[in-house]
Every structure is written in structure tokens, then in C-alpha cells.
Backbone of each chain as ProteinMPNN parsed JSONL, in Angstrom:
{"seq_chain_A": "XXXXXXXXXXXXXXXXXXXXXXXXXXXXXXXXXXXXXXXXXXXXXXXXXXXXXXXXXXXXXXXXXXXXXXXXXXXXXXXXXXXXXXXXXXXXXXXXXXXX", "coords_chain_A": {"N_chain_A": [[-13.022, 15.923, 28.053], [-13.981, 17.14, 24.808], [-14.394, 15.565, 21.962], [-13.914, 17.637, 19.907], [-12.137, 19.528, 20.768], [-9.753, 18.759, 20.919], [-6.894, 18.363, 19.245], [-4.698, 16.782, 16.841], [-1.062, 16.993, 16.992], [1.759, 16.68, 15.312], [5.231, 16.561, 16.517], [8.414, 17.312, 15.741], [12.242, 16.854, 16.322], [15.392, 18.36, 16.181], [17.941, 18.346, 17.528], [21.299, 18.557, 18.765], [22.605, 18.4, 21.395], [23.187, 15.954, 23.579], [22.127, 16.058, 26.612], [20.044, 18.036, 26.615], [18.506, 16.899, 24.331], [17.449, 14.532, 25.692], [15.905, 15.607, 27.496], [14.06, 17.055, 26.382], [12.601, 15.162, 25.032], [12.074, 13.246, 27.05], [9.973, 15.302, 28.325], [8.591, 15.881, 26.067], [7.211, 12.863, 25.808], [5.708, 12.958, 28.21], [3.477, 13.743, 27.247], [2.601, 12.511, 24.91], [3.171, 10.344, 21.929], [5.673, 8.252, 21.32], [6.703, 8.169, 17.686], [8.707, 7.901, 15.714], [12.206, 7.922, 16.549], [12.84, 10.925, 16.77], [10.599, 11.85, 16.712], [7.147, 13.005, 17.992], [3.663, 12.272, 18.805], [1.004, 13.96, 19.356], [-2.004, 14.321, 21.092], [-4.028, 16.554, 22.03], [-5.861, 19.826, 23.239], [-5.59, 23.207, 21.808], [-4.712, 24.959, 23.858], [-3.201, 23.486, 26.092], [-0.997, 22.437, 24.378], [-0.055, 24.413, 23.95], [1.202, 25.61, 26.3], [2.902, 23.212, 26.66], [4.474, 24.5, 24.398], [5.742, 26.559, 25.46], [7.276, 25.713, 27.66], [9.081, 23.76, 26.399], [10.347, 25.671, 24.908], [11.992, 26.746, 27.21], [13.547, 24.527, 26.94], [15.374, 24.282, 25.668], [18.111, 25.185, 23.608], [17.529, 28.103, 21.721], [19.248, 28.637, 19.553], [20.786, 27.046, 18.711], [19.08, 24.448, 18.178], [16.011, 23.156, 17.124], [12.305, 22.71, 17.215], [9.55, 21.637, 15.381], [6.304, 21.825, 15.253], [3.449, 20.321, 13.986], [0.337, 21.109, 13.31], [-2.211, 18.992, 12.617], [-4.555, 19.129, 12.717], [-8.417, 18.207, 13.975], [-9.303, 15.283, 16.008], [-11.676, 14.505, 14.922], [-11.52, 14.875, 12.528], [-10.682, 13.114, 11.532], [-7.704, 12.04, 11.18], [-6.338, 9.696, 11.199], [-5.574, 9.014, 8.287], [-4.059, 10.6, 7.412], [-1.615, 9.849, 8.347], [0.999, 7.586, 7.355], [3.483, 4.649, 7.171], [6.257, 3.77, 6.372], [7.977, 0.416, 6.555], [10.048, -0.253, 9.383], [7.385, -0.067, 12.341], [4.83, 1.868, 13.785], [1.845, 1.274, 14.959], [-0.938, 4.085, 14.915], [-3.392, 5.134, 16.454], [-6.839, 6.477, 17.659], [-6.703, 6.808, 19.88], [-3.968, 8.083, 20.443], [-0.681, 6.554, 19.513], [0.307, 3.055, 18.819], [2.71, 0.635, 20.032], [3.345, -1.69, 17.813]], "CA_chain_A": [[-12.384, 16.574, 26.902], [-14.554, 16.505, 23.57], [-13.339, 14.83, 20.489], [-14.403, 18.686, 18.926], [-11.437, 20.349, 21.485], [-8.741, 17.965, 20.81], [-6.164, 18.031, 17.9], [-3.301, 16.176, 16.734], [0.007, 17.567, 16.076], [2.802, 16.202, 14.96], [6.376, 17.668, 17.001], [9.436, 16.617, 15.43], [12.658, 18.168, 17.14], [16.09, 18.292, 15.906], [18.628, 18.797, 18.728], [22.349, 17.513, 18.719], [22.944, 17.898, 22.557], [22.305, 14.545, 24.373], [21.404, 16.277, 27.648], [19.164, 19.262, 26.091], [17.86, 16.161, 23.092], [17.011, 13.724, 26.401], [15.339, 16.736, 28.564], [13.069, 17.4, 25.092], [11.967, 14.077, 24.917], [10.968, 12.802, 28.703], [8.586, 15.907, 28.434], [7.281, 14.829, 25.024], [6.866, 11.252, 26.425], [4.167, 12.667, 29.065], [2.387, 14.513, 26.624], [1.855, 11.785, 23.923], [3.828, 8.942, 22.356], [7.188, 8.8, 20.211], [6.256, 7.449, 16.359], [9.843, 8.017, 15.865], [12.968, 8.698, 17.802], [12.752, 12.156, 16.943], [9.229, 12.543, 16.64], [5.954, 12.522, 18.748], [2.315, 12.187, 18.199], [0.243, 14.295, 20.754], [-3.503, 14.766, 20.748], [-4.497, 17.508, 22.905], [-6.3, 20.838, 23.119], [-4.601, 24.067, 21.27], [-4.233, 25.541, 25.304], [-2.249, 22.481, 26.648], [0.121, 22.618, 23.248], [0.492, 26.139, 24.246], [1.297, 24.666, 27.388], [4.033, 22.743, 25.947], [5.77, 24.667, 23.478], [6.41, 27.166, 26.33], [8.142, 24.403, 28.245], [9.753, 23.359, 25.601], [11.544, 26.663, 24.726], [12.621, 26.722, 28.329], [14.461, 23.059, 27.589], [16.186, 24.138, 24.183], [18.997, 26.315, 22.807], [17.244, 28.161, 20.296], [20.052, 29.662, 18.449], [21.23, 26.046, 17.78], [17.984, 23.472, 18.266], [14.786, 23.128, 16.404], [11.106, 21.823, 17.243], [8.856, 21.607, 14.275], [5.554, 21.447, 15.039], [2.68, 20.167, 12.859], [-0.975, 20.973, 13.436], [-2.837, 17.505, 11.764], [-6.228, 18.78, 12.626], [-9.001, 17.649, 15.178], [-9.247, 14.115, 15.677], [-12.791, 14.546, 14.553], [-11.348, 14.972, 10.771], [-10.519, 11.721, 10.872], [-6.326, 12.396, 11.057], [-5.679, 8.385, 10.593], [-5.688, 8.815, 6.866], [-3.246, 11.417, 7.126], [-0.03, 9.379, 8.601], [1.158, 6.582, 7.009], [4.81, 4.446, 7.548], [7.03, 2.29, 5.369], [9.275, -0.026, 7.833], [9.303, -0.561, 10.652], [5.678, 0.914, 12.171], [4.033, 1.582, 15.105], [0.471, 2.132, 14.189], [-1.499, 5.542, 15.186], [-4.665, 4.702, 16.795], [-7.814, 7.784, 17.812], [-6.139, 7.353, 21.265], [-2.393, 7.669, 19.923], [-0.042, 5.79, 18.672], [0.309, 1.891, 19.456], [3.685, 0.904, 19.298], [3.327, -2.913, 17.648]], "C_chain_A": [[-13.106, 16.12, 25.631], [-13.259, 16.065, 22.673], [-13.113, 16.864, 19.828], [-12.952, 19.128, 19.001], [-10.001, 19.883, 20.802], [-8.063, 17.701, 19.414], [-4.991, 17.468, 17.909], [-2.561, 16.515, 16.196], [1.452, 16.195, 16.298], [4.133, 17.014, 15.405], [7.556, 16.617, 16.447], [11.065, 17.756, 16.203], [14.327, 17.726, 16.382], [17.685, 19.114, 16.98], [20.253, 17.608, 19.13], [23.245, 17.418, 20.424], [22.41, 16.893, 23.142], [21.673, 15.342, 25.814], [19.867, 17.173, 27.553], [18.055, 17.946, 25.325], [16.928, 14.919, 24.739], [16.227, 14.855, 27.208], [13.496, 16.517, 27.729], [12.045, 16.336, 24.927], [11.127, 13.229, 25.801], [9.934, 14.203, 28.38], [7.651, 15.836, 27.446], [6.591, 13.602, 25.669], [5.624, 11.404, 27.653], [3.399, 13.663, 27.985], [1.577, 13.547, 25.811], [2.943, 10.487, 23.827], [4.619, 9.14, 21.041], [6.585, 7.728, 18.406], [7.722, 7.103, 15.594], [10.789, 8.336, 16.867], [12.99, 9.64, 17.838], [11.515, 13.064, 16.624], [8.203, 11.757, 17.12], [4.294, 12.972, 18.221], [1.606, 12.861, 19.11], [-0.86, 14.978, 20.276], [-3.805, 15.388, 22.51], [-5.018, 18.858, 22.397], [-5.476, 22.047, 22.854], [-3.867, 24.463, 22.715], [-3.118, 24.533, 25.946], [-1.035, 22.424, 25.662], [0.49, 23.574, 23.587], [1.718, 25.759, 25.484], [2.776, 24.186, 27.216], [4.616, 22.904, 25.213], [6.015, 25.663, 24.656], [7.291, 26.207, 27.062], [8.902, 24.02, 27.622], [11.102, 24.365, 25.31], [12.648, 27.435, 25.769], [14.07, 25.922, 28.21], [15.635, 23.317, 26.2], [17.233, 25.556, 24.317], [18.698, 26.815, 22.039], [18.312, 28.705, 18.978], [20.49, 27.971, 17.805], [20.146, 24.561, 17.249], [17.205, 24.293, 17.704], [13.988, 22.008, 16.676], [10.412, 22.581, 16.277], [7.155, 21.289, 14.928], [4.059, 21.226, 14.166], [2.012, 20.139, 13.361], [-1.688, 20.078, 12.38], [-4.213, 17.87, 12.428], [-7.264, 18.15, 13.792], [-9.266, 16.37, 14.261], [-10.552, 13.972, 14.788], [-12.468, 14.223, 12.807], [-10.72, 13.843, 10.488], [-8.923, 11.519, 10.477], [-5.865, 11.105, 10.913], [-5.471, 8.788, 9.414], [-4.447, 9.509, 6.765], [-1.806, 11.05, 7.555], [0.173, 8.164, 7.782], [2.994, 6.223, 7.546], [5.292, 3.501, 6.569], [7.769, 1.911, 6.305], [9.104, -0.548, 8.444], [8.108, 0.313, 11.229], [5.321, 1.147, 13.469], [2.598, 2.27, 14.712], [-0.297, 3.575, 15.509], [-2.788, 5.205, 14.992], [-5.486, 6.185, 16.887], [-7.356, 7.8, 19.137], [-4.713, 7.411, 21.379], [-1.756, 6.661, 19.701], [0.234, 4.281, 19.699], [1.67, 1.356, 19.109], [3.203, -1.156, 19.212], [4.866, -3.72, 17.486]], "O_chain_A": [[-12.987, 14.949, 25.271], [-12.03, 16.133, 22.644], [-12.025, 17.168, 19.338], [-12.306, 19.231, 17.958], [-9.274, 20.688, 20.22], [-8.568, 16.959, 18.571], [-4.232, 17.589, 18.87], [-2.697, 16.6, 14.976], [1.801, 15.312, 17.082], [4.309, 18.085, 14.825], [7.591, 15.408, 16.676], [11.016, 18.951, 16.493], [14.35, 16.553, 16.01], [18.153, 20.252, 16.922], [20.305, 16.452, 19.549], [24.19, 16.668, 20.667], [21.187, 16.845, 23.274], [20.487, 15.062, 25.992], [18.866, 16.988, 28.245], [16.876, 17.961, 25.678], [15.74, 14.642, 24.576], [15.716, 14.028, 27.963], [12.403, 16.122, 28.137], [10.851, 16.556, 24.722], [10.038, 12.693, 25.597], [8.803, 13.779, 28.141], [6.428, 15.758, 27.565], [5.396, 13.587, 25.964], [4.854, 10.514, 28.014], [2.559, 14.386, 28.519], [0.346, 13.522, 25.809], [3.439, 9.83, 24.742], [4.381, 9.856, 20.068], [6.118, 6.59, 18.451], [7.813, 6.073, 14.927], [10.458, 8.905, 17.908], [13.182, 9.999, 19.0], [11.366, 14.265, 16.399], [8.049, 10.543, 16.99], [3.966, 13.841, 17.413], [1.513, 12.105, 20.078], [-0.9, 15.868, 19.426], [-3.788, 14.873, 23.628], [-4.728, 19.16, 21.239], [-4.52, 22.129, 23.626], [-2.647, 24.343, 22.821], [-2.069, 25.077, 26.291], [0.051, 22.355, 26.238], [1.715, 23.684, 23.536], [2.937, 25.703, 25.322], [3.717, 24.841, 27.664], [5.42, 22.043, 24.856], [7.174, 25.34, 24.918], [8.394, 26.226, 26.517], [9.887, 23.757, 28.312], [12.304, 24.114, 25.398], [13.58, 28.21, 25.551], [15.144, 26.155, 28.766], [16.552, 22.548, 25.912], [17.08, 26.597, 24.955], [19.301, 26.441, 21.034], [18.065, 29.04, 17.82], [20.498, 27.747, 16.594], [20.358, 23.845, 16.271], [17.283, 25.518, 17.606], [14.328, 20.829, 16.58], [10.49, 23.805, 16.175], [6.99, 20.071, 14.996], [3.631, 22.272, 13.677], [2.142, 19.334, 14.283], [-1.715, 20.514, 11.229], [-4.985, 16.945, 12.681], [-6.646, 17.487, 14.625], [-9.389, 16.154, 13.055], [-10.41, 13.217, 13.826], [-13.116, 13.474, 12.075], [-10.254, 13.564, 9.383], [-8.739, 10.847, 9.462], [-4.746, 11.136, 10.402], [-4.383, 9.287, 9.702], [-3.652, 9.011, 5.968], [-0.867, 11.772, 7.221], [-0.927, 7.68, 7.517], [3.701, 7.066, 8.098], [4.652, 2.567, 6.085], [8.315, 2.76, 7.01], [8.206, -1.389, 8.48], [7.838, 1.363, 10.645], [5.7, 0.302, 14.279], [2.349, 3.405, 14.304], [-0.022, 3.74, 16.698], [-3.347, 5.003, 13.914], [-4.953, 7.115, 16.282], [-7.574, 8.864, 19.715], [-4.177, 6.845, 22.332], [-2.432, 5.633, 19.689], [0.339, 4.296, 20.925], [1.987, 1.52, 17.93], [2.854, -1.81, 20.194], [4.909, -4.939, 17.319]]}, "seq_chain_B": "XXXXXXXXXXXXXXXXXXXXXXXXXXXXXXXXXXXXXXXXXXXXXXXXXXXXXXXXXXXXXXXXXXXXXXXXXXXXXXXXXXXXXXXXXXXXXXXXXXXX", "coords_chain_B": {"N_chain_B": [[1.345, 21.846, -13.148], [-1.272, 22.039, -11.353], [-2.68, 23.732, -8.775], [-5.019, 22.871, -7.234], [-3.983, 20.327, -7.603], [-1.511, 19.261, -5.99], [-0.131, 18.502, -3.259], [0.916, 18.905, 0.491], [3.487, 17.125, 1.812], [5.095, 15.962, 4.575], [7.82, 14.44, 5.339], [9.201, 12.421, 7.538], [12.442, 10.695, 8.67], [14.05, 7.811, 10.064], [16.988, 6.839, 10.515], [19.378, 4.354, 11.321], [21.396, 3.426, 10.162], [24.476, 5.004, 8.308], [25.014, 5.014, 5.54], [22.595, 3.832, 4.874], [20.581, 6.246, 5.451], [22.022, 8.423, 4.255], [21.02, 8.083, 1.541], [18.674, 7.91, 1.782], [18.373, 10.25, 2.405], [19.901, 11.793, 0.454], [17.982, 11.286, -2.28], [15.244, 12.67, -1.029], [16.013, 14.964, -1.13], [15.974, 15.382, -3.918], [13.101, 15.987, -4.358], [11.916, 17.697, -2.539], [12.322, 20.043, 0.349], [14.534, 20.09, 3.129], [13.561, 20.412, 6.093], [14.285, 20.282, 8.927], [16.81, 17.853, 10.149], [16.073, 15.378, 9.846], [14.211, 15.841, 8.423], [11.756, 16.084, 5.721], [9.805, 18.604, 3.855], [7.725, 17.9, 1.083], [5.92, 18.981, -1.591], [4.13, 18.445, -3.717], [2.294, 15.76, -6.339], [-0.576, 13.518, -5.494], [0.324, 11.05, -7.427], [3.286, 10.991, -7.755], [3.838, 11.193, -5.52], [3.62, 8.949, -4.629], [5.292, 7.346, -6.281], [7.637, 8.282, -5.136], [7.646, 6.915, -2.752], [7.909, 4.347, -3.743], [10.473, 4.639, -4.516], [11.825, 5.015, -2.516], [11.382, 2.671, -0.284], [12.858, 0.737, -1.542], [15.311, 1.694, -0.726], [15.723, 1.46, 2.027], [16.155, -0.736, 4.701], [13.314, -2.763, 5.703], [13.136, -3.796, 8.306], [14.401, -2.243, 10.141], [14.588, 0.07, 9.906], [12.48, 2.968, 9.256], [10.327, 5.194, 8.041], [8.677, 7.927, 7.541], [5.012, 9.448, 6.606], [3.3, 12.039, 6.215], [0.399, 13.673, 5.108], [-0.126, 16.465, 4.54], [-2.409, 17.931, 2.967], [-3.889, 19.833, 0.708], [-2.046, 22.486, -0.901], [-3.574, 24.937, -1.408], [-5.324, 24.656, 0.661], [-3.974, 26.461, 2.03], [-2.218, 25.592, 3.797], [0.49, 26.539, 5.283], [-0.143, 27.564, 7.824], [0.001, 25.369, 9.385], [1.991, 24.371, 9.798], [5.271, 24.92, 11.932], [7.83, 26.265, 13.934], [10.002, 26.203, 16.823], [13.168, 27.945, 17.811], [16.076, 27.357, 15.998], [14.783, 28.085, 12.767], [13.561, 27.076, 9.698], [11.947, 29.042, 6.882], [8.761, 28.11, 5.756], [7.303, 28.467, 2.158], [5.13, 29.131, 0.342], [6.102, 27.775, -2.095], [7.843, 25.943, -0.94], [10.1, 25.294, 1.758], [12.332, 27.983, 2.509], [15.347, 28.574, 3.19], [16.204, 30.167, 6.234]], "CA_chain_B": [[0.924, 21.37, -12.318], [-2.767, 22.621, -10.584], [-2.682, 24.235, -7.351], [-5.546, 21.814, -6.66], [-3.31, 18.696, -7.318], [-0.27, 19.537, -5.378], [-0.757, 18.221, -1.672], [1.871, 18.672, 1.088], [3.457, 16.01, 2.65], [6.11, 16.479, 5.322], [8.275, 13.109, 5.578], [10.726, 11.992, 8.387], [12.607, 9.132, 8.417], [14.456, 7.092, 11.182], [17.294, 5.159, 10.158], [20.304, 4.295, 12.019], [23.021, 2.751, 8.796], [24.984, 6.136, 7.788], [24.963, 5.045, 4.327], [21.226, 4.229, 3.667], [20.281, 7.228, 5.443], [22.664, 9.24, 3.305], [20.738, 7.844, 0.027], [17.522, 8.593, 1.724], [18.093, 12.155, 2.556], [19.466, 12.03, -1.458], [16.788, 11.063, -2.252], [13.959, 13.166, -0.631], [16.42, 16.315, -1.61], [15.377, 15.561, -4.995], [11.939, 15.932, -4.264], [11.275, 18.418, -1.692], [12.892, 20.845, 1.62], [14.722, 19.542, 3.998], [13.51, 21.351, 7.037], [15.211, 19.761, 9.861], [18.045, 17.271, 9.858], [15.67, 13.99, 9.018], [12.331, 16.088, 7.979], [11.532, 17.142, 4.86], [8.483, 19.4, 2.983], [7.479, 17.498, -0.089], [4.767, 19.539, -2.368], [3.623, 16.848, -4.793], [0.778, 15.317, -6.384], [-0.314, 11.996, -5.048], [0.89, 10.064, -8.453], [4.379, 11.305, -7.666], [4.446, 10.795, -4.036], [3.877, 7.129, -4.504], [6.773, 6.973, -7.257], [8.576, 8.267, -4.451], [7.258, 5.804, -2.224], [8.253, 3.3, -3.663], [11.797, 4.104, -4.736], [12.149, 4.555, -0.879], [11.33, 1.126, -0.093], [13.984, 0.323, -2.044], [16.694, 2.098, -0.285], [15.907, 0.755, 2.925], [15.889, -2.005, 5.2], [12.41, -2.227, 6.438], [13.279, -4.38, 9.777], [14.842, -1.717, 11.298], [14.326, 1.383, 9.467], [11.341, 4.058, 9.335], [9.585, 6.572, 7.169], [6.813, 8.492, 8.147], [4.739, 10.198, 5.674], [2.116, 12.632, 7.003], [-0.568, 14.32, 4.243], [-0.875, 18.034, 5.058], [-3.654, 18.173, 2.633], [-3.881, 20.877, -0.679], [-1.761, 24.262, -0.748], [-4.823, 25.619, -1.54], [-5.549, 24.732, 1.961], [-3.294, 27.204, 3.311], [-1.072, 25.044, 4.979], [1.119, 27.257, 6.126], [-0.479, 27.69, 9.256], [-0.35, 24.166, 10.376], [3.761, 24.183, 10.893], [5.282, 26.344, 13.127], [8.809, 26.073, 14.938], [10.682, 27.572, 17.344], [14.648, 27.572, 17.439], [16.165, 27.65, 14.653], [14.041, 27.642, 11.808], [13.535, 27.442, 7.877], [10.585, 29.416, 6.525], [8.022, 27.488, 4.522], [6.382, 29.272, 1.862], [3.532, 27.973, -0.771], [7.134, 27.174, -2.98], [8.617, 25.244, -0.3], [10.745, 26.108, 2.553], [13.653, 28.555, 2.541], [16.254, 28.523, 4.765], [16.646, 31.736, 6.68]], "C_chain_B": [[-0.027, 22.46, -11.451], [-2.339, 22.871, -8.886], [-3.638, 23.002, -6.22], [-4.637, 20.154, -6.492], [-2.732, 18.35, -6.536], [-0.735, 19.296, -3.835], [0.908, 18.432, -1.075], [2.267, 17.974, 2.235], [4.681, 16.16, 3.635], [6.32, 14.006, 6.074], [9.94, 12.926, 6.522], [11.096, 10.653, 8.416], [13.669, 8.706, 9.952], [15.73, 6.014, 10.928], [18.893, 5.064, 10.683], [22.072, 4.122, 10.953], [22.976, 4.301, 7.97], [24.296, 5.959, 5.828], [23.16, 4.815, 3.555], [20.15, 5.772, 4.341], [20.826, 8.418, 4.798], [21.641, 8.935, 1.844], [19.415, 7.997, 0.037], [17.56, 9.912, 1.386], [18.525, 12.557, 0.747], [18.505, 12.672, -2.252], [15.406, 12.212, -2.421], [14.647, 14.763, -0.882], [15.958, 16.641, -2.893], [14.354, 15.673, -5.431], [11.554, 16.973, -3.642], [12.755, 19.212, -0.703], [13.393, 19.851, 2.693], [14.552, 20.827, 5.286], [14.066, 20.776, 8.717], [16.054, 18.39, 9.222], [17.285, 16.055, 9.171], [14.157, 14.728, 8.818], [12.637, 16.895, 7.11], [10.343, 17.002, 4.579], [8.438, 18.596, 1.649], [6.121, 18.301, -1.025], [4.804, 18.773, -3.714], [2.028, 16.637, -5.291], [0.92, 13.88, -6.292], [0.586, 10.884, -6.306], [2.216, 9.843, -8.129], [4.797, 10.872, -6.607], [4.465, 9.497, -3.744], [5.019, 6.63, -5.635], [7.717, 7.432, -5.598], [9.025, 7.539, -3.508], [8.033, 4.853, -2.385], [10.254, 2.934, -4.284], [12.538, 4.392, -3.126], [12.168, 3.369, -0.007], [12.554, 0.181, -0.306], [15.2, 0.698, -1.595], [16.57, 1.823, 1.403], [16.015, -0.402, 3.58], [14.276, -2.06, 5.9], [12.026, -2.808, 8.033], [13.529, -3.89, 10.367], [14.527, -0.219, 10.862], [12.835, 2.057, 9.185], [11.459, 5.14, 8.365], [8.364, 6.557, 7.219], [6.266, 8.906, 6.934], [3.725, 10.969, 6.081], [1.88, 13.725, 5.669], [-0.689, 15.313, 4.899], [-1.691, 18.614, 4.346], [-3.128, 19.742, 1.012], [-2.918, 22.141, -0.279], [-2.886, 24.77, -0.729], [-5.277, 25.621, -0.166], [-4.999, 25.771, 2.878], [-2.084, 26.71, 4.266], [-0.378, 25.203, 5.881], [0.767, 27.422, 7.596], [-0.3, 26.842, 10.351], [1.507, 24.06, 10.828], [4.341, 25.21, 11.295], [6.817, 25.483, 14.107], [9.406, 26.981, 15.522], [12.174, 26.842, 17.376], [14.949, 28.314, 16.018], [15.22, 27.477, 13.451], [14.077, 28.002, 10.624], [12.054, 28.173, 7.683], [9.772, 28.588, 5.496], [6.987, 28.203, 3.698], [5.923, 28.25, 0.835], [4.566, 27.653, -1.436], [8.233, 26.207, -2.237], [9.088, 26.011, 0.567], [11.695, 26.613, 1.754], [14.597, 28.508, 3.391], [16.717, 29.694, 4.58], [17.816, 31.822, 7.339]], "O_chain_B": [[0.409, 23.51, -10.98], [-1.763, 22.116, -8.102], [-3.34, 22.493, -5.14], [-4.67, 19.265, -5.642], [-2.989, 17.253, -6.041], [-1.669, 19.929, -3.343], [1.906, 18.24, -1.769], [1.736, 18.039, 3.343], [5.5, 16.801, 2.975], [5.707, 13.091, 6.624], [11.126, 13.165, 6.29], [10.368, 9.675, 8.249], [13.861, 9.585, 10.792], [15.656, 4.792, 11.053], [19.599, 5.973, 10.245], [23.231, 4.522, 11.063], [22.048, 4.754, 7.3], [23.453, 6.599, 5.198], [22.645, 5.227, 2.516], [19.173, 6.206, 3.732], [20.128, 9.432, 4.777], [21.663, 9.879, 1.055], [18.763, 8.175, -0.992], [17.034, 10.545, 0.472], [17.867, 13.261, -0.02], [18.249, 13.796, -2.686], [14.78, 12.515, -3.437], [13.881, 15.725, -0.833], [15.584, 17.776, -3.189], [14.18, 15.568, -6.645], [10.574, 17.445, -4.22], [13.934, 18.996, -0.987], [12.701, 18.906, 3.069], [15.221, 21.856, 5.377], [13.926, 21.666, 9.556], [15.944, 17.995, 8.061], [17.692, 15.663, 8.077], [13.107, 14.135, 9.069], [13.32, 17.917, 7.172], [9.671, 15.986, 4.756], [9.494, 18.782, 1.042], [5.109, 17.648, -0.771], [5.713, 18.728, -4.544], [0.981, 17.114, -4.854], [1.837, 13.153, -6.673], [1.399, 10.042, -5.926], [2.584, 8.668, -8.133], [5.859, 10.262, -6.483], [5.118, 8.947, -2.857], [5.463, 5.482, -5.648], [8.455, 6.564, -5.132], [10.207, 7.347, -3.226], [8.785, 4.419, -1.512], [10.947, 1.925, -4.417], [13.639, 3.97, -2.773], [12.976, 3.211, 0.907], [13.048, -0.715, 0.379], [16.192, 0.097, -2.008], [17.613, 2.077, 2.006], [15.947, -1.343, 2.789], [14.124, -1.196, 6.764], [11.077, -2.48, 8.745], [13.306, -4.282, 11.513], [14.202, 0.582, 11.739], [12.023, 1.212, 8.81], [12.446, 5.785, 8.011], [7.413, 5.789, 7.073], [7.045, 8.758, 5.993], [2.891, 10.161, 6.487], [2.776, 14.445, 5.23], [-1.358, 15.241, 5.93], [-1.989, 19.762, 4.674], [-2.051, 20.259, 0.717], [-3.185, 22.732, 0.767], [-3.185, 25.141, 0.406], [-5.664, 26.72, 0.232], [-5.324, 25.99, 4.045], [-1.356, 27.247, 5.1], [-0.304, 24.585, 6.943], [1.655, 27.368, 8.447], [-0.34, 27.057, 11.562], [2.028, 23.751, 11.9], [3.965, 26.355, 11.043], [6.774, 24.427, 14.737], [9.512, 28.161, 15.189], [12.414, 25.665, 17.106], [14.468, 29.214, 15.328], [14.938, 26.287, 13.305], [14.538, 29.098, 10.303], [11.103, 27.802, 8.371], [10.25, 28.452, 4.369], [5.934, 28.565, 4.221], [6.206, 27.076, 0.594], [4.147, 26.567, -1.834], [9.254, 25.789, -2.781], [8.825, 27.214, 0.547], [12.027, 26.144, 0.665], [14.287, 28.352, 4.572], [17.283, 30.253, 3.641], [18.235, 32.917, 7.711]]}, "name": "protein", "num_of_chains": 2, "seq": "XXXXXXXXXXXXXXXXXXXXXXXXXXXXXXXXXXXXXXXXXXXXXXXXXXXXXXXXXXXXXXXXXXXXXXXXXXXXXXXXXXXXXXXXXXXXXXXXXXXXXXXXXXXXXXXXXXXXXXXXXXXXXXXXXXXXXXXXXXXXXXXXXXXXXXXXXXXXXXXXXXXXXXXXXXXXXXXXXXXXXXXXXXXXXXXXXXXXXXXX"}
């Protein structure tokens, strides 16, 4: 997989059922890695995101849930610069996020 | 304020104590969109977004609590393209989101 192929988005999801909000999240959790509790970091190719928002809209209610996702660009552009955290942190490495 | 100045920053936060997450979300209402329950659209210029910065600091704890901040780079950029939800969703236009 080049660096060229590969971009990082940002999915944040807003979902007040626990079974539907826990479903949402184990399939985030193999894609990439949580930066928050309600938001994940995943660097992959536009086709595999594709990939996973279909899946996704399988696991949701849309009339009452919401996933947000943010295209941040190929890693190539250098997308560290572009997160930052006040807090508590888990830093965001070129191979996702590290939780410290 | 310059089209060039204005960057957009999309900020979630993480924080478990009702009350200082109530004075965040305040807060970041007075600044920007709230487009899901803990994410909001900020359109800013950097000077501003670090005033905001730092009166955020101040309303948390930072041992247990979180705020992200992720740079989505110039309007002028277009932005629009890079967020994208399904579910329910707010529209974001170059003046901020709306809620539809």
C-alpha cells in the first residue's frame, strides 16, 4: 500500500443507543484506533473507507444517529501538523495513533 | 476578516464531569457549529483559535479530560468536500454549518 494511496480521515459518530453506539465502534476499532471515545483515526485508501461507511450505515439508525467523517488528506501531506490535543492525549503517529 | 485568514478547525472534546462539559460546549457555541453532540466547526483565524485555546484549558481538568483540535486548512481550500456524514446530518456551508 503506497504512502501516495493512503489517507487519513477523521470519523467521529454520535449515537445514543449503547447496543447500535458499541456495534459502531468494535468495527471502527479494526479499521484504525480511537483518539477519543467517540472518535477514530483511520489511515486507509478512499476504496476501503468506502468499504466502511457502507458497513457502517448497515450498523446505524440513520433517522436518529450520526457519523461525521473527515477527509485529513494523504499521509504524504504530512497530516501530523493538522491534529493537535489539550488533556489528556494520545499522540498520532504516520502509523496511527499511539495511545501514551 | 480575509478569506485567506480564516482556517477551519473542527474540535471534539471528551469529557466525562456534566458541568465542565456544559461550559465547554458554552464555550465553543460562542465560537463556531456544533455539528454533532461533542463536535463542533470553528472558522477562525489562527490568532483567535489560540485565544480559544487557551480559555479552554481553563475550563478543564486536563488529567482526565480531552480536546481535539484538527486544522482543516483555508476555506479557500474548499473544504467542504473533506466532511461528509451519513444519518442525521447538519449541512456545512463556507458560513458554517446549518442544521437541516
Amino acid at each position: 500500500m503506497s504512502r501516495d494511496d493512503v489517507r487519513r480521515y477523521l470519523i467521529a459518530y454520535d449515537i445514543s443507543d449503547d447496543v447500535r453506539r458499541t456495534n459502531v465502534a468494535k468495527k471502527l476499532e479494526s479499521y484504525g484506533d480511537r483518539v477519543q471515545y467517540s472518535v477514530f483515526i483511520v489511515d486507509t485508501r478512499p476504496a476501503k473507507l468506502l468499504r466502511l461507511r457502507t458497513q457502517l450505515i448497515h450498523l446505524i439508525d440513520q433517522s436518529t444517529d450520526s457519523i461525521l467523517f473527515c477527509n485529513l488528506g494523504t499521509l504524504r501531506d504530512n497530516q501530523r501538523q493538522s491534529l493537535d490535543v489539550i488533556g489528556r492525549s494520545r499522540t498520532i503517529t504516520d502509523h496511527g495513533p499511539a495511545i501514551l
